[in-house]
C-alpha positions, 0 to 999 in steps of 0.5 A, spaced: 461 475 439 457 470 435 450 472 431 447 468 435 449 471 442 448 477 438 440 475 437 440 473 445 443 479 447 438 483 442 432 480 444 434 480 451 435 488 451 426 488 449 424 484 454 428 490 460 423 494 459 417 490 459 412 487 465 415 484 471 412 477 467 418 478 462 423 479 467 422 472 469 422 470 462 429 472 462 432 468 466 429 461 462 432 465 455 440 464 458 438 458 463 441 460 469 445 454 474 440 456 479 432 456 479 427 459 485 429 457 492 426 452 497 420 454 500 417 452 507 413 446 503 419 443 500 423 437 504 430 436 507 434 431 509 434 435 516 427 438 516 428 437 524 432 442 524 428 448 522 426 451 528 433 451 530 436 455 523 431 461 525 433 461 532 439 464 530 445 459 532 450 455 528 448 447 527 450 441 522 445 441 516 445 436 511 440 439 505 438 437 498 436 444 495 430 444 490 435 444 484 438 439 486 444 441 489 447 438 496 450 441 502 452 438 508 456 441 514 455 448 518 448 452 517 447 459 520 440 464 519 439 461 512 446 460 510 452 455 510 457 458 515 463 455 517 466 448 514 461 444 509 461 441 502 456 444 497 455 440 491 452 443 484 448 439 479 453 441 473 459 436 477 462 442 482 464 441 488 467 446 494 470 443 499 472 448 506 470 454 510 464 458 509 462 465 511 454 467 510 453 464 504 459 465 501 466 461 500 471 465 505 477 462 508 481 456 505 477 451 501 478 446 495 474 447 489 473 442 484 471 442 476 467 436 473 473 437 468 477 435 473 481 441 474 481 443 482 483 449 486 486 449 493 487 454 497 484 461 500 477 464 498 475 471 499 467 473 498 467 468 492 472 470 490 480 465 488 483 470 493 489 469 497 495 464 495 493 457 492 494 453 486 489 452 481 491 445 477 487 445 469 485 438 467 490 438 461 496 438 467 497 446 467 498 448 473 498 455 478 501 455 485 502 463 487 498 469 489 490 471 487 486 477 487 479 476 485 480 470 481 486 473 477 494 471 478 496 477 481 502 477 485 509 472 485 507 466 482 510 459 479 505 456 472 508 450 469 504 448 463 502 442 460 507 443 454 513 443 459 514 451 459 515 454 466 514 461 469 516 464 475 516 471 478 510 478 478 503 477 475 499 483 475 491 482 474 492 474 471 497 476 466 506 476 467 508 483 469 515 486 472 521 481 473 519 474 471 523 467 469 521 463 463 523 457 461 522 453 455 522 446 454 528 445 451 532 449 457 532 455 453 529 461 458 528 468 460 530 472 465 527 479 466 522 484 465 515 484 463 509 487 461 502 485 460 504 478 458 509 479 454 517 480 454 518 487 454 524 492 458 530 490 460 533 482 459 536 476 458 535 470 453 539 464 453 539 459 448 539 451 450 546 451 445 550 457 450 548 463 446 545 468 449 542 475 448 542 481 454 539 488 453 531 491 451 526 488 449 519 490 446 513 484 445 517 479 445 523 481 440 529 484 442 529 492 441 534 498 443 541 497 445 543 489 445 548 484 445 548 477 443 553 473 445 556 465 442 558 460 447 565 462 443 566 469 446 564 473 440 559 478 440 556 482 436 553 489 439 548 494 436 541 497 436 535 491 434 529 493 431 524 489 426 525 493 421 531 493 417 533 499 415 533 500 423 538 495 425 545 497 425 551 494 431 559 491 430 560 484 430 567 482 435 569 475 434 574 470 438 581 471 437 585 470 430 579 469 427 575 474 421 569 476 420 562 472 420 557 471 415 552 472 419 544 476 419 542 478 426 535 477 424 536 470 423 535 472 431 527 475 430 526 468 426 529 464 432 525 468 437 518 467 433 519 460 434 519 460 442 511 463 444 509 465 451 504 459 451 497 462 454 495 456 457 488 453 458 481 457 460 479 456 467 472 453 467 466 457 470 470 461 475 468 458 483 464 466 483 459 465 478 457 459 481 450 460 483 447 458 491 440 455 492 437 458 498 434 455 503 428 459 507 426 457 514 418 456 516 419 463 520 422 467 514 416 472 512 420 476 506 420 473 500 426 469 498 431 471 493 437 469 490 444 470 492 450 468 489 457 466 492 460 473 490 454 477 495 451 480 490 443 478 490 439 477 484 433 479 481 434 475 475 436 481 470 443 481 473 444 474 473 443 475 465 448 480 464 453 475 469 451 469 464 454 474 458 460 475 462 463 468 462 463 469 454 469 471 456 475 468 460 479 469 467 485 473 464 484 473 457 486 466 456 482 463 451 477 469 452 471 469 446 472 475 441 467 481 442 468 486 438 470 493 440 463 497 438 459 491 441 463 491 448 461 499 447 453 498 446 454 494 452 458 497 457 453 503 455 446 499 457 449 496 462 450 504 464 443 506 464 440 500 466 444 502 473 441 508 473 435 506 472 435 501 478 433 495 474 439 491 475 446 492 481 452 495 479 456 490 476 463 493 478 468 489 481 469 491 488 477 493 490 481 488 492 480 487 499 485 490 505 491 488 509 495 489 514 502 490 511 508 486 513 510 488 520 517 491 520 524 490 524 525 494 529 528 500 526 535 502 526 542 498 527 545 499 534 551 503 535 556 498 539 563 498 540 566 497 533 561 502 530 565 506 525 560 512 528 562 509 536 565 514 538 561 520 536 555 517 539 559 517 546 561 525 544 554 526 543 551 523 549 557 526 553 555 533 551 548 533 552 549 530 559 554 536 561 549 541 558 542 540 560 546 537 567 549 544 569 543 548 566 538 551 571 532 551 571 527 556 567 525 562 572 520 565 566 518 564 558 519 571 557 526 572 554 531 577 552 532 579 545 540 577 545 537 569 547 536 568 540 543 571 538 546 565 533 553 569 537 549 566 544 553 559 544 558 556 548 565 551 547 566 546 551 573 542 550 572 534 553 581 531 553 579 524 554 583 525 561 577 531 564 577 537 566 575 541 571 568 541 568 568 535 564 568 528 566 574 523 564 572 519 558 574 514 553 573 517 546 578 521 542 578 530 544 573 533 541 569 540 542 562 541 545 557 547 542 551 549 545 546 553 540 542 558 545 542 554 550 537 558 554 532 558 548 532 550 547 532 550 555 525 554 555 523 549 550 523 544 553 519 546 559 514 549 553 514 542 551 513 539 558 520 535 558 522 534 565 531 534 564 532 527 568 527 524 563 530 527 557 537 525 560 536 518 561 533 517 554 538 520 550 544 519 554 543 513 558 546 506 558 542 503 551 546 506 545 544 510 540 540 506 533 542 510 526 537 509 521 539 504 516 540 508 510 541 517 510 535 521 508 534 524 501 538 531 504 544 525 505 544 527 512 543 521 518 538 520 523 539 515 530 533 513 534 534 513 542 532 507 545 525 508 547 524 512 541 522 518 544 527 522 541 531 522 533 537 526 532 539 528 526 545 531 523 544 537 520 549 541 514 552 549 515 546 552 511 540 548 515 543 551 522 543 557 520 536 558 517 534 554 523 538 560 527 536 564 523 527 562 525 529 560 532 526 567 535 519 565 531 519 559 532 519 559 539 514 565 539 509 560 535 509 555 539 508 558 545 502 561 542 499 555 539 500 549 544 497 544 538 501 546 533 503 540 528 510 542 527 515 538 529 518 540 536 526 541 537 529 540 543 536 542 542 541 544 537 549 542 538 556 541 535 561 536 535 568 539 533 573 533 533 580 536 535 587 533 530 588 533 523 581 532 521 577 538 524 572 536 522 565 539 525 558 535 526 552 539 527 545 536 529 539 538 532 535 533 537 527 533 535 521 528 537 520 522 534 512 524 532 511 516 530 513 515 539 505 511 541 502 505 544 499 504 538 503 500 532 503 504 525 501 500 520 501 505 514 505 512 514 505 517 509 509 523 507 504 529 503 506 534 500 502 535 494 505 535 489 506 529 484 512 529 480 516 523 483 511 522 489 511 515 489 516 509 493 522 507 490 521 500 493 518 494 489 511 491 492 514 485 496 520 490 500 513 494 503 512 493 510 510 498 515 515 502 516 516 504 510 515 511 508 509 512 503 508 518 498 503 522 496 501 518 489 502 511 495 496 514 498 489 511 497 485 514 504 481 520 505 481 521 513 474 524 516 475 527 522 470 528 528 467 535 527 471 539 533 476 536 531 476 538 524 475 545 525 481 545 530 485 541 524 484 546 519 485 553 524 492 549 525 495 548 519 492 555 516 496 557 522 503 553 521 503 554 514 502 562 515 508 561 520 512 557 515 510 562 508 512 568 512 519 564 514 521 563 506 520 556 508 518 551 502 519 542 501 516 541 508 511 536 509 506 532 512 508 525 516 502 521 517 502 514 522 495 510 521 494 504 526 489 501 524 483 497 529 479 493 527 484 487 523 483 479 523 486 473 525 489 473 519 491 480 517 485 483 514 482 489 514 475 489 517 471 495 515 466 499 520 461 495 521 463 488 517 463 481 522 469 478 523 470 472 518 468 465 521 474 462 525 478 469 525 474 471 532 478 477 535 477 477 543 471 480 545 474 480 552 479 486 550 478 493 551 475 496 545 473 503 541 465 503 539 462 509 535 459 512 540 465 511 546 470 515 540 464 521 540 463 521 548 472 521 548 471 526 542 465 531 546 468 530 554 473 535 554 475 531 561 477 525 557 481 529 551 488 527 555 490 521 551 488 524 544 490 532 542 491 534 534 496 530 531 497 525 537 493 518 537 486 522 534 480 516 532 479 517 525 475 514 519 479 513 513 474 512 508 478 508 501 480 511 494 482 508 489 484 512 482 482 512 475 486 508 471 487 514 465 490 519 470 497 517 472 498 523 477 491 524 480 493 525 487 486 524 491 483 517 488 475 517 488 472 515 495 469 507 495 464 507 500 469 504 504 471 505 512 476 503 517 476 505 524 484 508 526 488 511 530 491 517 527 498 521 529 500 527 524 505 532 524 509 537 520 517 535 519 522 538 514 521 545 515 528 548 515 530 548 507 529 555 505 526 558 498 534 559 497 539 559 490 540 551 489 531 551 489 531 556 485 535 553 481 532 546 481 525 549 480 527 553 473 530 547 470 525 542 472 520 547 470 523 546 463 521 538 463 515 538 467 509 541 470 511 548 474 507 546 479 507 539 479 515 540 482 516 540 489 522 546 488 516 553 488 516 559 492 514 558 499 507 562 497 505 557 491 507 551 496 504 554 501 496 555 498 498 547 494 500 544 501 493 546 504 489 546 498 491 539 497 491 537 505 484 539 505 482 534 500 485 528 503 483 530 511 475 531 511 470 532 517 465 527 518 459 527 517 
């Protein structure tokens, strides 16, 4: 910061606190773009029209503002709304849609320099994708948030260079390519801004370096190769005394006279160039405000970015353009100074003299939606003919079973002895029909226990039958589970089928009695419900057994699930594998994913929380550990375009969803909530109306698994459940646990004793599930 601004900055903090009349002396000392809004005295182009702004309908304005400034296009209560063209008196220009004063939806934005934006807006805001080109040939065409480069994006400079890949917060983050000039390029990882991580230098002459890399020079395991085939192989550094490898050269040649730093001292030629400062950022610029006769508040100020001034604030957003978007550019501020302000900033707040001046969080999209799960087993299949032994199987064992007289069963019912071998030869039996597929044998696991269930679970047998064994084929998951076992989806997704290892069977043997105890005396249990247990035993050489257990499939809805998540409350190793752009809406997110805090009507939450006490208590006493808690949202209110409207926002002009279809307000989610003769479209865990109210989370806690709120809500529809409940605190967890206790937190570990777990589990599902107040 300069001694002058310093000064400004300085006399500024005096006038805060005096009179009103020193306020507005603020505004003169930084100059603000704006000045006072029009008033009913003031002329317009269009003053015919002023009674037909307070009438609350949209019409074409034409208006020269008090400033100077000039609109033209759609006008709505005040404000331009829809397409229009504002002009400053600085040169700036925008052109495109608008929202209630406030550039929203695609536009062009143009600087006096020359420099122009084209592309979407989001409350002020360079927000979407578009491509910004600077008046000295710099271009961006790629992804925004709130004015940054953040997502893929291609930047060519002015001076030749070329940057394509990620952008985290305007500066090149991850996998990225660059090229220089003269050809000579990089490929791989970087991190804010610079190349760092793992990646490939090659020259424009065919040599090239491949190995890691920290601020832009080679650092770690590395080789460097000549376009002759030598190589030379060792560990990089800056320092010297730090650098060793072995050079390889070409056959029937010596050995080489040659300094790998001459490689630093190469490399410090070819710079990653920052390219040109944007210009006064489209969210910094001012907006007059015209007032109709009818208006009796008294006017204030409001910016593109939404924000209503009073003059103090603007003075702080003034002292913000000092610096620049992303860096480039940026005046120096010293750290001490940047702290003083931060901190006046802070009390000034609290005081109520000026409005937060905290950016908002970015705002909210549907995720991409995902292809219908699974491959269909056909013909061919390398798992064909285990599908049609299954659907043989099951068709054979729940079509000759009788009905269920009574609930009550026998002791010996639940006896893992209780099964029954049936022989399928291809050619049939007396009992079994001829088929296609190889012998096999089937195993039924107390099929009179599964049966009960079933007519617990109020599953008609025909519709269980058609589902599983009809003639649509079977689905298997893409890729197996963490466990390594396989899943398949019946067509209609009502039912999966998993496979199962020896030791499950027997824990799921062993609970079996409980479990169906516990379900019986809890109808709104969230645990998952089994609906059969079988084997598969193919007869020759192979003998080969497939054990598999059929359960629901919790995420069967008419609604669509835009978001899951599976909580378990611990945080080591809590977060999806996949890169952003591979997320879509089937794909399972982890605890350290999740960014919502889900209110539950008060009935209901009270339910949920007598529930999971109960289910948890059951699983504990079990030795059940590692299970976890499945969350689908869908949510209701989106636009056209895909963005997530919050509780109580209007939909964007020209996104207007249709008013005709069948909606969910507030009080009608309370009355379905209230009316118990209603409660049958929604239970506990299946289709419940929601608010998720959303975090975010401190940028100094890595692994804070409950983010603080935002204020922020969206209606949605939640289904919930708990999956994974036959892994036992055995000898293999024990073990895991001690030896991942040795490297990390004990209790951050997913392996502890199923009392630990338990307590975690609930303690943790209690933060992220609230009532709503």
């Amino acid at each position: 910061m300069s001694k002058e601004q310093g000064c400004v900055l300085k006399a500024w903090e005096v006038t805060m606190k005096k009179t009103q009349q020193a306020k507005k002396r603020a505004n003169n000392i930084f100059g603000t773009v704006s000045v006072a809004p029009q008033t009913d005295d003031e002329t317009s182009t269009t003053n015919e029209n002023d009674d037909e702004s307070s009438t609350g309908e949209m019409y074409h304005a034409e208006k020269v503002l008090p400033n100077g400034d000039y609109y033209t296009g759609q006008w709505y209560d005040s404000f331009p709304h829809g397409h229009g063209k504002y002009l400053w008196t600085d040169g700036c220009t925008y052109i495109g849609e608008w929202y209630n004063g406030k550039t929203m939806g695609k536009g062009k934005f143009g600087w006096p320099s020359g420099a122009t934006y084209e592309g979407e807006f989001k409350s002020g805001y360079m927000d979407g994708t578009g491509t910004y080109t600077g008046p000295s040939g710099d271009a961006y065409r790629g992804q925004w948030v709130m004015n940054l480069k953040h997502g893929h994006g291609i930047k060519s400079f002015a001076n030749g260079d070329v940057y394509d890949g990620e952008w985290r917060r305007g500066l090149q983050e991850a996998q990225g390519k660059y090229r220089w000039r003269d050809e000579s390029f990089y490929i791989g990882e970087w991190k804010n801004g610079s190349i760092c991580g793992k990646g490939t230098f090659v020259w424009s002459d065919g040599s090239r370096y491949d190995g890691f890399w920290d601020d832009g020079f080679p650092s770690g395991n590395g080789t460097f190769k000549w376009d002759d085939g030598s190589f030379y192989v060792g560990h990089w550094s800056k320092d010297p005394e730090e650098m060793n490898g072995t050079y390889h050269p070409p056959e029937n040649e010596g050995s080489l006279e040659w300094d790998p730093k001459d490689v630093f001292n190469n490399l410090s030629e070819y710079t990653i160039c920052s390219g040109e400062r944007v210009p006064v950022l489209p969210s910094q610029k001012k907006l007059s405000v015209w007032n109709s006769s009818k208006r009796v508040e008294k006017p204030r100020r409001i910016s593109v970015d939404g924000r209503v001034s009073v003059g103090l604030d603007r003075a702080f957003e003034k002292m913000n353009m000092w610096g620049s978007e992303s860096g480039e550019g940026a005046a120096d501020i010293d750290s001490n100074t940047r702290r003083d302000l931060d901190a006046e900033i802070m009390r000034l707040e609290a005081e109520g003299f000026i409005q937060s001046l905290k950016p908002s969080p970015v705002p909210m999209r549907l995720p991409r939606a995902g292809k219908k799960q699974g491959e269909t087993i056909s013909k061919g299949h390398r798992n064909y003919d285990l599908m049609l032994n299954l659907q043989l199987g099951i068709r054979h064992a729940v079509g000759k079973q009788a009905p269920v007289v009574s609930l009550d069963l026998k002791h010996s019912a639940f006896d893992p002895k209780e099964k029954v071998w049936t022989r399928f030869p291809p050619e049939g039996t007396k009992y079994t029909p001829p088929h296609q597929s190889t012998e096999f044998k089937w195993k039924d696991y107390c099929p009179l226990v599964f049966r009960s269930l079933r007519k617990l679970f109020k599953v008609d047998p025909a519709d269980y039958m058609l589902s599983l064994c009809g003639n649509d084929a079977l689905r298997e998951l893409s890729s197996p589970g963490k466990s390594g076992m396989f899943f398949y989806l019946t067509n209609d997704d009502r039912y999966m089928i998993k496979t199962m290892k020896k030791s499950e069977t027997k824990v799921f043997l062993r609970m079996l009695a409980a479990y169906y105890n516990h379900v019986r005396a809890f109808e709104n249990t969230l645990v998952i419900k089994f609906y059969g247990l079988h084997c598969v035993k193919l007869t020759g050489t192979i003998q080969k057994k497939v054990r598999f257990v059929i359960m629901g499939n919790l995420f069967c809805s008419e609604y669509s699930i835009h978001r899951r998540f599976d909580l378990k409350g611990s945080s080591l190793g809590r977060t999806t594998d996949k890169p952003e752009s591979q997320i879509n809406s089937n794909t399972i997110l982890k605890d350290l994913d999740l960014n919502f805090i889900f209110r539950l009507q008060k009935a209901w939450f009270q339910e949920f929380t007598r529930q999971v006490d109960k289910d948890c208590e059951f699983l504990e006493q079990e030795r059940i550990m590692d299970y976890s808690l499945l969350v689908g949202i869908h949510f209701r209110e989106a636009s056209v375009a895909g963005e997530l409207i919050p509780s109580g926002a209007r939909t964007p002009i020209g996104e207007f969803e249709d008013e005709t279809a069948p909606r969910l307000s507030r009080a009608d989610v309370d009355q379905l909530l209230s009316d118990p003769t209603r409660w049958a479209s929604i239970r506990l865990g299946g289709n419940m109306p929601a608010r998720a109210e959303r975090t975010m989370r401190r940028s100094d806690s890595e692994f804070q698994l409950v983010g603080e709120p935002t204020g922020e809500y969206y209606e949605v529809v939640m289904i919930f459940g708990i999956i994974d409940i036959l892994q036992d605190y055995d000898i293999s967890k024990k073990l895991e646990h001690a030896y991942k206790s040795i490297q990390y937190d004990p209790t951050s570990i997913s392996a502890v004793d199923p009392r630990l777990y338990s307590r975690r589990f609930r303690d943790f599902i209690f933060k992220v599930f609230t009532e709503d107040d």
